[in-house]
N, C-alpha and C positions, 0 to 999 in steps of 0.2 A: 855795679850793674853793668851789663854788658851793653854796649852798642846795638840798637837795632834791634834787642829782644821784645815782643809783645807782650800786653798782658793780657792775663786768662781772662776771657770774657766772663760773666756772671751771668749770660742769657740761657735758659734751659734746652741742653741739644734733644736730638732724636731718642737717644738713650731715656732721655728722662722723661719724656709723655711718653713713652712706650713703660717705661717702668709704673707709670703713674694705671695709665690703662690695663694691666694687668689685676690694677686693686678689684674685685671682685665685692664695688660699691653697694648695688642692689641687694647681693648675698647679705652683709653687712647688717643693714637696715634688717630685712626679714628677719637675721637671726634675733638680734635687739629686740623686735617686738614680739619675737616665741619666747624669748626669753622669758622663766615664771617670774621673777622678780617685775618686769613689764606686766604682764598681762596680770599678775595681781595687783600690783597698780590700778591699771585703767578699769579693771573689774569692780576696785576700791570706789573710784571716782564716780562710777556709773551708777553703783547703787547707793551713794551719797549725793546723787543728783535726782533720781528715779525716786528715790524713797519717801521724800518730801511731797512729788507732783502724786502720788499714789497715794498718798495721807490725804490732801487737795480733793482729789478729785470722789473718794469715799468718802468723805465730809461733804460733799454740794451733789454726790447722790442720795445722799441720805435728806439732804436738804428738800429737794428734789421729792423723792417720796414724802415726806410729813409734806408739803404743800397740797399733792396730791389727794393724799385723804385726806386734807381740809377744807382743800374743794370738791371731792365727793362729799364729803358733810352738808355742807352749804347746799347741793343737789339734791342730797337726801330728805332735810331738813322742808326745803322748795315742795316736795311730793309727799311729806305726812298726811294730805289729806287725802288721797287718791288711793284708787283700787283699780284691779286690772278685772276683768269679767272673759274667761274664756269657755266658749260651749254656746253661747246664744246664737240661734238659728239669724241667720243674715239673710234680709229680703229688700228688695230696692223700695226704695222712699219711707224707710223704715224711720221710727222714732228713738234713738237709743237713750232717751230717756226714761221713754216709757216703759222700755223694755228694761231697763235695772230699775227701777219703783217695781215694776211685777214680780223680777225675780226676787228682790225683797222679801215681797211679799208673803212669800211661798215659803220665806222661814222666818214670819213673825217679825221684821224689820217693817216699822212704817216707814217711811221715803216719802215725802210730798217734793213736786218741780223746785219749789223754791230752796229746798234742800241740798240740793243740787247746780255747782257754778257751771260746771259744760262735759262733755262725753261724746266722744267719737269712737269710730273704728281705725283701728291702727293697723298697717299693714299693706302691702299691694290689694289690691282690690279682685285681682283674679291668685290665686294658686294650684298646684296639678294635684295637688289633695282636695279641694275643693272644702276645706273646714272654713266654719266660718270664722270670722276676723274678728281678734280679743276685742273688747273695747277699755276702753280708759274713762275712769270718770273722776274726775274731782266735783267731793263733797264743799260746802261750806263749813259745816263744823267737821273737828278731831271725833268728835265720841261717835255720830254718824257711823263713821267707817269702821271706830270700834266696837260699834252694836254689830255689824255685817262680820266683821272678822271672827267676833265668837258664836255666832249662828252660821258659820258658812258648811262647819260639818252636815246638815240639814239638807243640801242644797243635794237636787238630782244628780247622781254617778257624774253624767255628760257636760255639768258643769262646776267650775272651779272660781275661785276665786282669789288674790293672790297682791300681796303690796306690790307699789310699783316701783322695781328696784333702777337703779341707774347701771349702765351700763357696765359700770365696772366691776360692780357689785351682784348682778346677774349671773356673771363668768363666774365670779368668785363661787357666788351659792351653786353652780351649777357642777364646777369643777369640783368642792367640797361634799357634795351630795352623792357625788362616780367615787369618790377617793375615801371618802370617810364612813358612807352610810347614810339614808336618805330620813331615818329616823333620830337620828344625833344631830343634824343638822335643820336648821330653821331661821328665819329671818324676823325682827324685831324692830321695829320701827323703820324699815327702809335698809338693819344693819343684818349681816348675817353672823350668824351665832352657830356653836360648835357647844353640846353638851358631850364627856365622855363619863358621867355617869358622879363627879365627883364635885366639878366646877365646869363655869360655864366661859368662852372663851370667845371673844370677835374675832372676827377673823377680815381681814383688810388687805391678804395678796394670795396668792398660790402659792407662793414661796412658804409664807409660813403653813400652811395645809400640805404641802413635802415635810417638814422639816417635824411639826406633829407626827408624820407617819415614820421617820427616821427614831424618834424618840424610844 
């Protein structure tokens, strides 16, 4: 060994972070994750993660709707005894008792007060058509309402008669009635019903009333 010689440092000179900075790091990365081997991977991953929560969550809509219509049942079930009366002239201090025992009347339905738990008018009290306001009446007895319902063809043009459907089931008849035909269509204990001539069918969304008309 010579006298006085140093030795080579191991520290990295200028050269070598300049070498180092030249790597085109960023570039690097980006291509790795274009890469298809990459991106069918994570593509892999995504819909073995996605696949299961989407299984989940169409399982607890579906859940979701049967609750639905088994609490419209329950609502429907609540209103078997009721009828809706639209056409009766509206006058203040009026009796709407008396007034469904009369129109009874007029087509051989006897009705006495006791026959009858309560009836009102349903509806804002003023509107810019100025008709009068349906009433609602719940009967005490089921057959009651079923003597009205098969005499109601009887009744004057001007007034109608009509189960009293819940809300959801309203839509339903009304939307099925525009889309299917108002003579195929009919409502049966509070349910609405679809005849097309062969079998008779419930009907319990819009959805299914599209998917009848895709058929």
């Amino acid at each position: 060994m010579v006298k006085g010689s140093q030795r080579r440092s191991n520290k990295p000179t200028t050269c070598d972070y300049e070498s180092v900075a030249t790597v085109d790091i960023e570039g690097i990365v980006k291509s790795v994750l274009q890469s298809d081997a990459m991106l069918q991977g994570i593509s892999k991953i995504v819909r073995e993660t996605v696949l299961p929560l989407e299984k989940r969550i169409k399982q607890l809509e579906d859940e979701l709707f049967e609750l639905k219509v088994a609490h419209d049942d329950l609502a429907t079930y609540d209103r078997r005894t009721n009828l809706r009366f639209y056409g009766l002239p509206e006058e203040a201090g009026e009796d709407t008792c008396q007034l469904i025992i009369q129109t009874c009347a007029s087509i051989g339905v006897n009705v006495k007060t006791e026959d009858i738990s309560i009836s009102h008018r349903v509806g804002p009290v003023y509107n810019k058509k100025k008709n009068p306001r349906a009433i609602i009446c719940r009967f005490i007895h089921y057959r009651t309402r079923q003597f009205i319902l098969q005499k109601k063809k009887n009744l004057d043009k001007q007034i109608s008669v009509n189960e009293d459907l819940t809300k959801d089931n309203l839509t339903i008849y009304r939307y099925a009635r525009q889309k299917l035909g108002k003579i195929s269509v009919y409502t049966l204990n509070g349910k609405v019903m679809y005849r097309d001539g062969v079998k008779r069918t419930r009907l319990i969304s819009t959805d299914q009333i599209d998917q009848l008309l895709d058929d």
